[in-house]
LOPATOR-223533 format. One record per residue (C-alpha): residue in three letters; x, y, z. Coordinates in pm, whole numbers, padded with zeros to 5 digits, always signed. Last residue first. Layout:
BEGIN
alaXYZ
...
//
This chain:
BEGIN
unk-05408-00546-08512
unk-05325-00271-08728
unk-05255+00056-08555
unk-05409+00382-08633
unk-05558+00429-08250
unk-05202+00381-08158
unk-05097+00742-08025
unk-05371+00714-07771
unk-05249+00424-07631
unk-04937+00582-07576
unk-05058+00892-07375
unk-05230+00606-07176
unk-04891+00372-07093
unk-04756+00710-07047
unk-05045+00780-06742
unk-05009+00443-06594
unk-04683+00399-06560
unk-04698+00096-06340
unk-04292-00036-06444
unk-04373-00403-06533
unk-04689-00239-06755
unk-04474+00038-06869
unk-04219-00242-06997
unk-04495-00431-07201
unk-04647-00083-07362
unk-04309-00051-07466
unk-04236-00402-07605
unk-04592-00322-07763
unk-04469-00013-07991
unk-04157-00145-08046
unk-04351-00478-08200
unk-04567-00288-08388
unk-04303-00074-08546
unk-04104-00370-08609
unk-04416-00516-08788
unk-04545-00221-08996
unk-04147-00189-09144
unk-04157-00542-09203
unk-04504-00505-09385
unk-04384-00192-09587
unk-04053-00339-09716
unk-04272-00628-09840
unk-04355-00991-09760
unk-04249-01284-09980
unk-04065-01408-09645
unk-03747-01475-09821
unk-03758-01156-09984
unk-03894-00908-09720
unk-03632-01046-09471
unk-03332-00955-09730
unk-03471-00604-09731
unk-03545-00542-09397
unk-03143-00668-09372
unk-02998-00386-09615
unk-03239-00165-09481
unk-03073-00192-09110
unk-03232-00415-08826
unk-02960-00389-08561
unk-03228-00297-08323
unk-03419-00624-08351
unk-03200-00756-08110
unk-03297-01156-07965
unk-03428-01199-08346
unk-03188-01036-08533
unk-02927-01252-08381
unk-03105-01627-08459
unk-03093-01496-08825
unk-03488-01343-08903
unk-03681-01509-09241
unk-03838-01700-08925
unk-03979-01353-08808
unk-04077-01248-09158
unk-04302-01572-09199
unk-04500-01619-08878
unk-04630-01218-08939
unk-04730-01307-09290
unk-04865-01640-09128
unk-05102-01462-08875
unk-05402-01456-08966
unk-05371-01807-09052
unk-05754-01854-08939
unk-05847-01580-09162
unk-06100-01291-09048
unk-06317-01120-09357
unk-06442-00828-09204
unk-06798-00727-09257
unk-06947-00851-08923
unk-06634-00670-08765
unk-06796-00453-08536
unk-07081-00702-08460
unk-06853-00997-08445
unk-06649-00757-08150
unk-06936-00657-07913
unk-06821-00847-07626
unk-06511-01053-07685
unk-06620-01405-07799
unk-06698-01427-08185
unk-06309-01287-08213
unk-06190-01616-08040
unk-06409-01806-08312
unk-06278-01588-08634
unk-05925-01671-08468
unk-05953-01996-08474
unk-05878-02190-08169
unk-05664-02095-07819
unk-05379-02303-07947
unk-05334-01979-08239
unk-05315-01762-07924
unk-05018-02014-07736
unk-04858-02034-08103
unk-04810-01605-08104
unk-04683-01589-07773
unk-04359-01778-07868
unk-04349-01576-08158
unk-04297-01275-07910
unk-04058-01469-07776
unk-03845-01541-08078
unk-03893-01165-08183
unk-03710-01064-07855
unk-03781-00885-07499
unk-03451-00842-07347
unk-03592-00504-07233
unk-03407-00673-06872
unk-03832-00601-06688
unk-03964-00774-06996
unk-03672-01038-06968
unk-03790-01125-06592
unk-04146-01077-06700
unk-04121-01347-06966
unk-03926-01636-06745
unk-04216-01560-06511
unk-04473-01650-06788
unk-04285-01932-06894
unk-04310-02087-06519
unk-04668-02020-06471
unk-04767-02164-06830
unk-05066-02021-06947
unk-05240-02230-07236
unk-05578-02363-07077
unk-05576-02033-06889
unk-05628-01862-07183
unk-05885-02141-07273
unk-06071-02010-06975
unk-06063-01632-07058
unk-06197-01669-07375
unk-06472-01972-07225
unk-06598-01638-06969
unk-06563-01362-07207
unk-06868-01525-07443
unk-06934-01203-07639
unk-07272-00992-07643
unk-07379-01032-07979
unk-07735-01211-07918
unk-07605-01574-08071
unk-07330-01510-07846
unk-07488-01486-07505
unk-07747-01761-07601
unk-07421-01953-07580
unk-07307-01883-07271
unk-07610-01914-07088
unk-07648-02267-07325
unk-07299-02374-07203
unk-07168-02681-07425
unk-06818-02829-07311
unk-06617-02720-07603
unk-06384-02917-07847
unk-06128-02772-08125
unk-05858-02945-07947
unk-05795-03236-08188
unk-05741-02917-08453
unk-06085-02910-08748
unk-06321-02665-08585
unk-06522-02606-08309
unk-06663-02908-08221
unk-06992-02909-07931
unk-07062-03100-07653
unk-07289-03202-07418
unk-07604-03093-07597
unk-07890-03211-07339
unk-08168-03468-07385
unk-08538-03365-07442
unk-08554-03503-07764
unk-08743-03230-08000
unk-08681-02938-07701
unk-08317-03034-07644
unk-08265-03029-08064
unk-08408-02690-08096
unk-08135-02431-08020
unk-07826-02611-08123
unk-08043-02779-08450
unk-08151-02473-08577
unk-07826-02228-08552
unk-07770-02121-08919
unk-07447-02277-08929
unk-07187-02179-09216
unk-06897-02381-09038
unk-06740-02270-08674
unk-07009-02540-08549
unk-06853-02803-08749
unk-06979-03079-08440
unk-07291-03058-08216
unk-07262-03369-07975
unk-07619-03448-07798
unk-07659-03647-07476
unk-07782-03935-07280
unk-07930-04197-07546
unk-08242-04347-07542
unk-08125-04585-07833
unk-08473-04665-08053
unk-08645-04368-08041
unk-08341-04170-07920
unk-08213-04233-08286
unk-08528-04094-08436
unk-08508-03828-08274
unk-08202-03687-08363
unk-08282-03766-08724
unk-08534-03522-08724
unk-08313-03283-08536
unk-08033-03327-08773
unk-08248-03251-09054
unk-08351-02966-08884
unk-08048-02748-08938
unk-07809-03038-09116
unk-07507-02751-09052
unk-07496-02869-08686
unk-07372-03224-08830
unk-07501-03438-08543
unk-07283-03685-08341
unk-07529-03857-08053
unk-07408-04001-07669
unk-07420-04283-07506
unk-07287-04279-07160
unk-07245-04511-06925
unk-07243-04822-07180
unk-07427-05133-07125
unk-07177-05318-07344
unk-07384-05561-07472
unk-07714-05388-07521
unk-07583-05077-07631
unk-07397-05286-07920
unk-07740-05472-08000
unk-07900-05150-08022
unk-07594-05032-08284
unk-07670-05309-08498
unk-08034-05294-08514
unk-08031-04931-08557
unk-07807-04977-08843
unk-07986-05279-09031
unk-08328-05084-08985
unk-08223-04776-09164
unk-08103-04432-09071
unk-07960-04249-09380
unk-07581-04215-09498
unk-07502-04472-09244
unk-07287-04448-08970
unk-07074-04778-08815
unk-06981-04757-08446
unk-06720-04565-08240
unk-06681-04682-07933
unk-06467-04467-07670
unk-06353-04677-07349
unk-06266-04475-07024
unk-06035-04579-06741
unk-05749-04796-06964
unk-05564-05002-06660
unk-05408-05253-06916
unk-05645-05608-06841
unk-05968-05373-06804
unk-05913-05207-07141
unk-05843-05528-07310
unk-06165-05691-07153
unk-06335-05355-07265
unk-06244-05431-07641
unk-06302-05795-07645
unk-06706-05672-07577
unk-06688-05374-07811
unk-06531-05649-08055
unk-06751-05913-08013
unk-07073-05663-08058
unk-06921-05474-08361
unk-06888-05890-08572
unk-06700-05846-08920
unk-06340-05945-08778
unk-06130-05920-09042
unk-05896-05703-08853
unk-05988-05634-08458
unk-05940-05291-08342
unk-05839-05119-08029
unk-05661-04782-08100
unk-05442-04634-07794
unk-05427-04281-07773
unk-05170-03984-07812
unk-05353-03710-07984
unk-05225-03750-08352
unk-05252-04135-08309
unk-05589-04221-08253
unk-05705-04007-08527
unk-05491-04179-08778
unk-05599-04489-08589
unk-05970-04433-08633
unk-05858-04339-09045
unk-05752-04688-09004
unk-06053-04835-08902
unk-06280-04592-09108
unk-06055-04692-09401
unk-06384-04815-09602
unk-06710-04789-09423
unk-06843-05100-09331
unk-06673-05241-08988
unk-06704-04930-08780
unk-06619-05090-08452
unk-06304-04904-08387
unk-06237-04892-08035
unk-06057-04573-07835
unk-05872-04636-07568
unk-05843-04342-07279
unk-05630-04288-06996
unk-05807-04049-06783
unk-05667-03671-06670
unk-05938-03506-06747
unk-05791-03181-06892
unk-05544-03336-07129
unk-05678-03735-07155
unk-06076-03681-07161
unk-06040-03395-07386
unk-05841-03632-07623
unk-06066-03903-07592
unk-06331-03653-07689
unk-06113-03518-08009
unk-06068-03850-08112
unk-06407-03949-08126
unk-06483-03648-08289
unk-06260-03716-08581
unk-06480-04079-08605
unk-06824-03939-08565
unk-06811-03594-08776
unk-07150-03611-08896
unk-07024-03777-09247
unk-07184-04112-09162
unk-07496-04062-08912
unk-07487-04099-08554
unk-07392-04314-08278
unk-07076-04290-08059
unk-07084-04543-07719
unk-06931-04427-07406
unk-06786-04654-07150
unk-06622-04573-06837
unk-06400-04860-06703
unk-06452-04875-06444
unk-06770-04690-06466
unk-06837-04362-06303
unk-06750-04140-06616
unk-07089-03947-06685
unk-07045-03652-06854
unk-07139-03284-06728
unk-07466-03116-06863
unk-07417-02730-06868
unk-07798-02565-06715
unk-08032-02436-06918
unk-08104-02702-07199
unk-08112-02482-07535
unk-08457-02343-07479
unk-08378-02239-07142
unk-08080-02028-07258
unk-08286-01900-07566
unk-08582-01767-07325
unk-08346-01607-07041
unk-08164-01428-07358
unk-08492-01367-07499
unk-08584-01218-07193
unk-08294-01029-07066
unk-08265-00910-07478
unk-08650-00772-07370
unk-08571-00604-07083
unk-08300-00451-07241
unk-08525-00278-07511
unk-08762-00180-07267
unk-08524+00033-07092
unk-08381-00077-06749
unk-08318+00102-06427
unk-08613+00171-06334
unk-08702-00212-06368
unk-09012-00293-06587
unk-09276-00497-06397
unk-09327-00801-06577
unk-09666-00948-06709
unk-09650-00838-07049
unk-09270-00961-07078
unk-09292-01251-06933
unk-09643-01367-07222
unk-09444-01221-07474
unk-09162-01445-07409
unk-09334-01756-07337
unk-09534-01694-07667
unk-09222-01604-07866
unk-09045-01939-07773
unk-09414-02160-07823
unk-09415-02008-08213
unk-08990-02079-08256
unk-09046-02390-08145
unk-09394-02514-08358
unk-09175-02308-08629
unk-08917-02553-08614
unk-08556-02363-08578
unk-08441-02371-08973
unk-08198-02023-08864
unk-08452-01861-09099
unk-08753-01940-08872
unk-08552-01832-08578
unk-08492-01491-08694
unk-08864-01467-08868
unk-08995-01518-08461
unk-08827-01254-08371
unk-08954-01056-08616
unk-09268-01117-08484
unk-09167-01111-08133
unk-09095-00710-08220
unk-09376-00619-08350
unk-09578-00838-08080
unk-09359-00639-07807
unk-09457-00283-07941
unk-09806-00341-08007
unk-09854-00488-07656
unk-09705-00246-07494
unk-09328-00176-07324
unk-09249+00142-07213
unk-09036+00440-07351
unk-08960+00340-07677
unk-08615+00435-07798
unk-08497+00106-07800
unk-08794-00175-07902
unk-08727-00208-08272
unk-08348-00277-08163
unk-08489-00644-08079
unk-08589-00726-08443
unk-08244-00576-08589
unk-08055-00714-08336
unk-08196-01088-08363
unk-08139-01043-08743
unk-07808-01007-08728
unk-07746-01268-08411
unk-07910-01539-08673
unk-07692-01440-08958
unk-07387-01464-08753
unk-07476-01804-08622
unk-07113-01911-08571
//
């Protein structure tokens, strides 16, 4: 996620380090290249020109810290700069109705439909509402029943009315329903187009107008750049609508529309889609996000979306067979499915401080971890709870139905003696051996 922005952000910003106090020279060298960054991340240069202003204009009239260098000064700037830029503060969601409505506009192919899903399924886990989704997309073929695919792999009801051709009736018979079965929120997804016309913005203002939703909110493809700002506006023309979704963020984004579409339309990115799972949804931060985009990690949403999978009970369960060294392969797989729940691992990477920098160049899958997933369930039940009884004759039958090698079940046993260890000094508090250990692992794979 904006890798090629945050690359070129470093470069211009590292042209102040070394220098001993800021000047004009020195700043409008290094705003200029600033500026280039955003240019090539398709931010509109009317943006990016008023963004480098306000931040030349702080930094010329600030009193440098003794404690920090020029060069930190400015990433406090342009950090301050980008998070204002990109809405400030988090903007919550408006669920006051009962029943809550939110109507889904935006183009076809933004990521409307899945998204829909993904929102109802937010609202459902970590909400706790009982959501029904309505499929008023009447045009596109299978968007109904693709609605109901959706519908279906997180849980929720799917309100849909065959052969009738008419979005208003159905949004309308569609929150009767929802009253009449206790549903609390109401998701309406209307009809895209593959450009905005006069039929659809017709349509989907005669929708707002019946339902009066709570909140209506926009699906843009981030990957459009400033296409999807253009077309951003162009809805809130005609809709005024409350917020901005940002979906296929983990794609090839160059970062444009996040950090100019609250300046073009003045309403707030709500939330953004992370990748293809039902849970690959985020509650948009801007401090967080300007954050990212200038390398310094996003601990904060890592550490929450731990939470989001720690289980209390499991975890004592775990300690107690830590502190036994009953500590098994089926456990440790266990462990693996609560990380891969976190999100894709390029993503979770993107968020520890300093990390996309190190490993700009390294090519991170999102199955990462199938070679591992693979030699484990090649394990019998009994090789599994004691790894110790792992002889050649075994390795060898594990490297053939895993399509692994000798080597990589070798490289995972000693991995996994090596952390069962570090796991039982941790119970115990030895410090110091936990250490000397450490030390002795500087080689290991990850």
């Amino acid at each position: 996620m904006f890798d090629n922005l945050s690359e070129k952000l470093d470069k211009a910003l590292h042209i102040l380090k070394g220098h001993g106090k800021i000047t004009e020279v020195n700043v409008a060298d290094t705003l200029k290249e600033v500026r280039r960054a955003l240019l090539d991340a398709d931010v509109n240069f009317k943006i990016a020109k008023e963004f480098t202003t306000k931040v030349k204009d702080k930094a010329m009239g600030e009193n440098v810290l003794t404690t920090l260098q020029p060069g930190q000064l400015m990433v406090k700037l342009v950090k301050d700069e980008l998070t204002e830029l990109m809405g400030g503060d988090a903007a919550g969601i408006n669920l006051s109705g009962n029943p809550s409505v939110i109507l889904m506009s935006g183009l076809q192919g933004s990521g409307k439909t899945t998204f829909s899903g993904k929102l109802a399924n937010y609202l459902k886990t970590k909400k706790n509402k009982k959501p029904l989704l309505v499929a008023c997309d009447i045009y596109r073929p299978a968007a109904i029943n693709q609605l109901h695919v959706v519908g279906g792999q997180v849980g929720v009801e799917v309100y849909s009315e065959e052969g009738n051709r008419n979005p208003v009736e159905i949004a309308q018979n569609a929150i009767k329903h929802a009253k009449a079965n206790g549903f609390n929120v109401v998701i309406v997804d209307t009809a895209g187009r593959l450009a905005v016309d006069e039929e659809m913005m017709n349509e989907i203002a005669n929708v707002h107008k019946a339902i009066q939703p709570q909140e209506t909110l926009f699906v843009v493809d981030a990957m459009t750049g400033q296409d999807a700002v253009n077309t951003a506006k162009a809805f809130n023309d005609r809709l005024d609508f409350d917020g901005v979704i940002l979906t296929k963020l983990d794609g090839d984004t160059r970062g444009g529309a996040a950090i100019s579409i609250k300046s073009v339309v003045n309403k707030p990115i709500k939330f953004i889609g992370t990748g293809e799972k039902m849970e690959a949804i985020d509650v948009f931060y801007p401090n967080r996000m300007a954050d990212r985009i200038l390398g310094m990690g996003d601990v904060v949403s890592l550490v929450e979306r731990a939470q989001e999978q720690y289980d209390e009970e499991e975890a004592r369960k775990l300690q107690k067979k830590i502190a036994k060294n009953e500590f098994g392969f089926d456990d440790f797989l266990n462990q693996i499915q609560q990380v891969k729940k976190m999100g894709n691992m390029k993503d979770l990477v993107g968020m520890i401080p300093g990390a996309g920098k190190a490993l700009k160049d390294v090519e991170i899958e999102d199955d990462a971890f199938k070679h591992i997933e693979a030699i484990i369930h090649s394990m019998t039940p009994q090789e599994r709870s004691k790894p110790a009884i792992l002889d050649a004759k075994r390795k060898n039958r594990i490297s053939k139905g895993s399509g692994t090698s000798i080597q990589q079940v070798n490289q995972l046993l000693k991995q996994f003696d090596q952390m069962s260890k570090m796991m039982k000094m941790m119970q115990g508090g030895g410090g110091k051996n936990l250490m000397r250990m450490m030390g002795g692992m500087k080689g290991m794979r990850p």
